[in-house]
Every structure is written in C-alpha cells, then in structure tokens.
C-alpha positions in Angstrom: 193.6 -51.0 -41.7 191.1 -53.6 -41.9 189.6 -54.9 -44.9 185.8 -54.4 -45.7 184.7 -58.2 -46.4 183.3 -58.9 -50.1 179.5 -59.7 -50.5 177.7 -62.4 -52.6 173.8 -62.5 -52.1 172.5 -65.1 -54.1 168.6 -65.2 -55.0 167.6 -69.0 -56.9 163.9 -68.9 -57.7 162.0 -71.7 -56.6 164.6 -73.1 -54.4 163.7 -74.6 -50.9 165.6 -74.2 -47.8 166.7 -78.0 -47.9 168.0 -77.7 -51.6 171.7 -77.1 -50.5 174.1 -79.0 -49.0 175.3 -76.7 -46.9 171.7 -76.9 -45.4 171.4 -80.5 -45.2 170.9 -81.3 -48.6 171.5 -84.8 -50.3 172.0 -82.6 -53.5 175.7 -82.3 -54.5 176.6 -78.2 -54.5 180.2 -78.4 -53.4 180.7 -74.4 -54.4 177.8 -73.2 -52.4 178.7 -75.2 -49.9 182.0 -73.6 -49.8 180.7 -70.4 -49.8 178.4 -71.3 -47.1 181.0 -73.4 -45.1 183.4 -69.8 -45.1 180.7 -67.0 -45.2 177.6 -66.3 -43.1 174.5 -68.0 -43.9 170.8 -67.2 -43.1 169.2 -69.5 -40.8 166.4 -67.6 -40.0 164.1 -65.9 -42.7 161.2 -65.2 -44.0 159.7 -66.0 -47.6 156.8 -64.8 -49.7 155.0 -67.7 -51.7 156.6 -65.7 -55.0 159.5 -64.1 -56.5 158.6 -60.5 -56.3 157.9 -60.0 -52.9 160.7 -62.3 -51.7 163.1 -60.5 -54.0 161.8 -56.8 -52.3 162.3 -58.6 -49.2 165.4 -59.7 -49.8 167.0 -56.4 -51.3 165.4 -54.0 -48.1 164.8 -56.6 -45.3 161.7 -54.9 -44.8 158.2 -56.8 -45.4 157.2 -57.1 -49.0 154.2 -54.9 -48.5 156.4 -51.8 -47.1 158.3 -52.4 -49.9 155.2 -51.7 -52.2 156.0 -55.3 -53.7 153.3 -57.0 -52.0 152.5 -59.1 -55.2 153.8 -59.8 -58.0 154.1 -57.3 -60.7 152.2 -57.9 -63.9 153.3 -58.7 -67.5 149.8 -57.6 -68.4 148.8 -54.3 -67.7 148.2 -52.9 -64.2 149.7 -54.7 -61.7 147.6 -52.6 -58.9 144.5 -52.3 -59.7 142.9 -51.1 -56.9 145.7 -48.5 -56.2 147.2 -49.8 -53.0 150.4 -48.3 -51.7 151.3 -52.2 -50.3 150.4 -53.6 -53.8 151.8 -50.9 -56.1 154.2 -53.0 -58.1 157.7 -51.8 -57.6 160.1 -50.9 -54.9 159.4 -47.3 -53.6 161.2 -44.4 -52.4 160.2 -45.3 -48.6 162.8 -47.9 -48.0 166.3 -48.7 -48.9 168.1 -51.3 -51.0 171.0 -53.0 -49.4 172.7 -52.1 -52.7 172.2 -48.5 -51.4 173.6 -49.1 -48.0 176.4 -50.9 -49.5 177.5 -48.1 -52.1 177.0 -45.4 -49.3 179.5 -47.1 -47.1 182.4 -47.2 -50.2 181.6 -50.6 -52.0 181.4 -50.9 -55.3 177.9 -53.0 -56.1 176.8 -55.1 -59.3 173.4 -57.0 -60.1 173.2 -59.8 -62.5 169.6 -62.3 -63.6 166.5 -60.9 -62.7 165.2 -57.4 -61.2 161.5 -58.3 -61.5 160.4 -55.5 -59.0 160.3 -52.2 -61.0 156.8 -52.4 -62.1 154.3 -54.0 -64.4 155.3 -54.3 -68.2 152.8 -54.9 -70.3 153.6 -57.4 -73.3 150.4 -56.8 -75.2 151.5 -53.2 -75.1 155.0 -52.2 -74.3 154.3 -48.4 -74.9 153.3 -47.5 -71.5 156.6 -49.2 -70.0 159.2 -46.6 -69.4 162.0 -48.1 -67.8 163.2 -46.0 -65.4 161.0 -43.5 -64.6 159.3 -43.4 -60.8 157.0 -46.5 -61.3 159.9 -48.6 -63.1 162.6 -48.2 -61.2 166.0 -50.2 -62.3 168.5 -51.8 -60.4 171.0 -48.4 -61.4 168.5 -46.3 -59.4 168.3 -48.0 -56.6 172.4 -48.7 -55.5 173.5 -51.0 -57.8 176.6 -49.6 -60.1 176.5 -51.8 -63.0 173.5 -54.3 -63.8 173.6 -57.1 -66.3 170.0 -59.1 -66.9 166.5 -58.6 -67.4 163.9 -56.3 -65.7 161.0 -58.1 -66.4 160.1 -61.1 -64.7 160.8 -63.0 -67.8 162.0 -63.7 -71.6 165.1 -62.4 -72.7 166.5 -59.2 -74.0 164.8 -59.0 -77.0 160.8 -60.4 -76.5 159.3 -60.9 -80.0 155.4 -60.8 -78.5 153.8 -61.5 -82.0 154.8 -64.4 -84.0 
C-alpha cells in the first residue's frame, strides 16, 4: 500500500521569488531550503500585486477574479462597491479550495496565520461582520479541519478599535 505524501503550502506575504535559498537566494533559510531541496517547488506562477488575490489564487489555482477575490477585501466597509461578481470580496461557492480537494481524497487538513479572503470587516463597525455566513466564509467552511489564526487581514484576536 503506498503512502499518500504529506503537504506543507507555505504563503510569506511580501516575499519575492529570489528571497529563498532554495531559489537562488544569498539569504540563509537552511529549513526551507530543506523542504525545497526534498519536496516539489513551484517554478512557474503567477502573483497578484496583493495578499488577497494571491492568497485566492493560491488556495483554488484559479485567477483571483474567478475566485471573487479580485482585490483586496476591505477593513472599512464595503469591499465591492459597485457589486461585481470578480470583486466581491471573498472566495465563492464557484470554485474549490485545495483544502477541499485534499479532505475529499482522505487527508486530514489544518490552516494556521492569515485567511484574509472571507470578506470585508468593518473596524469602525464590527456589527455587520458575521463570520461565517455566505459572504464571510472561514477556513472551516471551505476544507480546512482545524484553523488557528486570524480572518481579517490584520491585528490580533482581540482588536481594541477605540483607545
């Protein structure tokens, strides 16, 4: 019986290409470069200018506007205002994660850091945020078994807005 391989997929915000050894790097990063040395590494890709498209890119392999993550989402307010499917905010129902794929073929998945595409929260007003309903999806709904981080794009578990 063969032995399904394990899976690390590591997303660094605001890393370059070049930052890693195992890509050429004068940086020192002798673990990733183990990992990278023993495991598969992408040397063909494609990269949004920010972290919530990539991300959506990243967890579907689909363009970031299939995704509905074709910006970022907002911390204040309405990420889309002028109600485009491409620019809604968070990942929809139309594509997969490969969290999903994963769990559907017998592996047991986890998330950890940043989710950052489940829709807009607004820190002025975090009444309208409702994590986990259809336009704030989180990582639980969409393949991943466990998830340890933040949502949002940023602060920490517990955002004191008003000082």
């Amino acid at each position: 019986m063969n032995k399904k391989p394990n899976f690390v997929l590591i997303l660094a915000d605001d890393m370059g290409y070049s930052d890693l050894g195992c890509y050429g790097s004068e940086i020192n990063t002798p673990n990733l470069n183990s990992l990278g040395e023993t495991g598969i590494r992408f040397t063909q890709m494609y990269n949004s200018a920010r972290c919530c498209p990539s991300r959506a890119a990243l967890l579907t392999g689909l363009n970031p506007q299939q995704t509905g993550v074709g910006h970022m989402t907002s911390n204040f307010g309405v990420a889309n205002e002028f109600d485009i499917p491409a620019y809604q905010g968070y990942l929809n129902q139309n594509c997969t994660t490969i969290a999903e794929v994963l769990k559907s073929s017998g592996y047991t998945t986890l998330m950890s850091g940043k989710w950052h595409v489940g829709g807009g929260y607004d820190l002025l007003d975090d009444s309208s945020w409702s994590p986990g309903d259809d336009e704030h999806p989180v990582p639980t709904q969409r393949g991943f078994d466990k998830f340890y981080g933040i949502v949002t794009g940023a602060g920490v578990s517990i955002t004191h807005v008003h000082l």
